[in-house]
C-alpha positions as CSV (number, residue, x, y, z in Angstrom):
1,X,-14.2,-6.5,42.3
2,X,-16.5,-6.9,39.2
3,X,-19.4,-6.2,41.0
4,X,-18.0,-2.7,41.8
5,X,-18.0,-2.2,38.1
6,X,-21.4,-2.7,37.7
7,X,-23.6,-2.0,41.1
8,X,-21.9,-2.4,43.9
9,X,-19.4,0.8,45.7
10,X,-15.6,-0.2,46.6
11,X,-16.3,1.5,50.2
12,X,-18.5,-1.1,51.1
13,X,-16.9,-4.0,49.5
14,X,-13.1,-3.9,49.8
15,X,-13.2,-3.8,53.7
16,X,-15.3,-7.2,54.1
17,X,-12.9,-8.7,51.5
18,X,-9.5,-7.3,53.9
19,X,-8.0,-6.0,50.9
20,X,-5.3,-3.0,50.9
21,X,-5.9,0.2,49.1
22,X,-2.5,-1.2,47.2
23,X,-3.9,-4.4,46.3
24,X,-6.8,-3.2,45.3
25,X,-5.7,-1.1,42.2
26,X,-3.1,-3.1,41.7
27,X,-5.9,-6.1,40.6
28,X,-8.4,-3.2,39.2
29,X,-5.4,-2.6,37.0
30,X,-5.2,-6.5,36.0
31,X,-8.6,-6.1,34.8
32,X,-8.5,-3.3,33.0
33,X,-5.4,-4.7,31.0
34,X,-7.5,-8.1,30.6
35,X,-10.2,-6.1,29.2
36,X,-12.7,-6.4,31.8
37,X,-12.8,-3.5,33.0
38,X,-12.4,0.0,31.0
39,X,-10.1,3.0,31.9
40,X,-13.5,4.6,33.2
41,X,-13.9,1.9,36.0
42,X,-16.7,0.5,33.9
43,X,-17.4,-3.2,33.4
44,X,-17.0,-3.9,29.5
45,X,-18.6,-6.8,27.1
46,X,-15.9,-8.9,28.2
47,X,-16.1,-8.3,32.0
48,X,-19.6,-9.0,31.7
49,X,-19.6,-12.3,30.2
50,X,-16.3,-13.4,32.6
51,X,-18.5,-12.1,35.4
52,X,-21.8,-13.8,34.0
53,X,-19.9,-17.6,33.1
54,X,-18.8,-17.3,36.8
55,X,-22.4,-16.6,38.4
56,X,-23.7,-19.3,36.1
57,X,-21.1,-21.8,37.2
58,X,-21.9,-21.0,40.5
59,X,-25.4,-21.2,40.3
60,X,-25.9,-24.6,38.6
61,X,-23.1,-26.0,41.5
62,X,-25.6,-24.5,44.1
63,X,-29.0,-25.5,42.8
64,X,-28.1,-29.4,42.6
65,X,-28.7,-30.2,46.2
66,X,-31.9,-28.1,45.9
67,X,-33.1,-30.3,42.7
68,X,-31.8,-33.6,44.2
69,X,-35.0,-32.6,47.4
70,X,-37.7,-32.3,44.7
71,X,-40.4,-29.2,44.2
72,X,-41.9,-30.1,47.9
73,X,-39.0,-30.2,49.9
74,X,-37.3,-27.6,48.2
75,X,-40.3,-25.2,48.9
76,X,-40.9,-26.8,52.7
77,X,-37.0,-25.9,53.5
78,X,-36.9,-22.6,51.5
79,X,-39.7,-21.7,54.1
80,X,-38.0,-22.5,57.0
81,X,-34.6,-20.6,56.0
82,X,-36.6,-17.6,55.2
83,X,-36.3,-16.3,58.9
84,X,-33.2,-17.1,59.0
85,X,-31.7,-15.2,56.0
86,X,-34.1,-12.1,56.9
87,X,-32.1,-12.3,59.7
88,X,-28.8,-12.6,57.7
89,X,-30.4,-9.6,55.6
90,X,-30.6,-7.0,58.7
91,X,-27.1,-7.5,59.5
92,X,-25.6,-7.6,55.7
93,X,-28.4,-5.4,53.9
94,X,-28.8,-5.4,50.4
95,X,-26.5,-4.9,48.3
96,X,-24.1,-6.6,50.1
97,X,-20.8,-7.9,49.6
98,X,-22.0,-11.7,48.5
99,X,-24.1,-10.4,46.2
100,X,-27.1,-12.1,47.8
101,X,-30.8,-10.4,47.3
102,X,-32.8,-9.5,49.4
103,X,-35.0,-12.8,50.9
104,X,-38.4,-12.9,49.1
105,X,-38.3,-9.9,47.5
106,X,-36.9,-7.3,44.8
107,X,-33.2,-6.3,45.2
């Protein structure tokens, strides 16, 4: 729901994620009274850190395995997924829902 605050639109994101119209508001309204979100529908200072600690978090947990392969097999397997997540990326363009960019290039 963050992401809709900053780049992403609630039409294409609340349907993948199954939630009502009801539910919806009722969490963008959690936000906002958390400070996260402004009456405008605008990420604030606070959202944006919440939002940045999380993608951080999530990052470092999802770059170990890669660092644990070393440069060579890291860059041997990113190869081989490229296909694979170009093919991901016809089906889910960007932006998406996961927030993923597009594979080997800007997004």
């Amino acid at each position: 729901m963050l992401r809709c605050c900053m780049d992403l639109r609630r039409e294409d994101l609340q349907p993948v994620r199954g939630w009502t119209g009801e539910a919806w508001d009722t969490a963008l309204a959690r936000l906002t009274d958390r400070g996260w979100v402004s009456a405008d529908g605008r990420l604030t200072s606070a959202g944006q850190a919440a939002h940045d600690a999380v993608e951080n978090a999530t990052d470092w947990a999802a770059a170990r395995p890669w660092a644990r392969l070393g440069a060579d097999a890291t860059a041997e397997l990113a190869g081989a997924l490229i296909p694979l997540a170009k093919a991901c990326a016809a089906a889910i363009p960007y932006p998406n829902p996961v927030g993923v960019p597009v594979p080997g290039g800007a997004g």
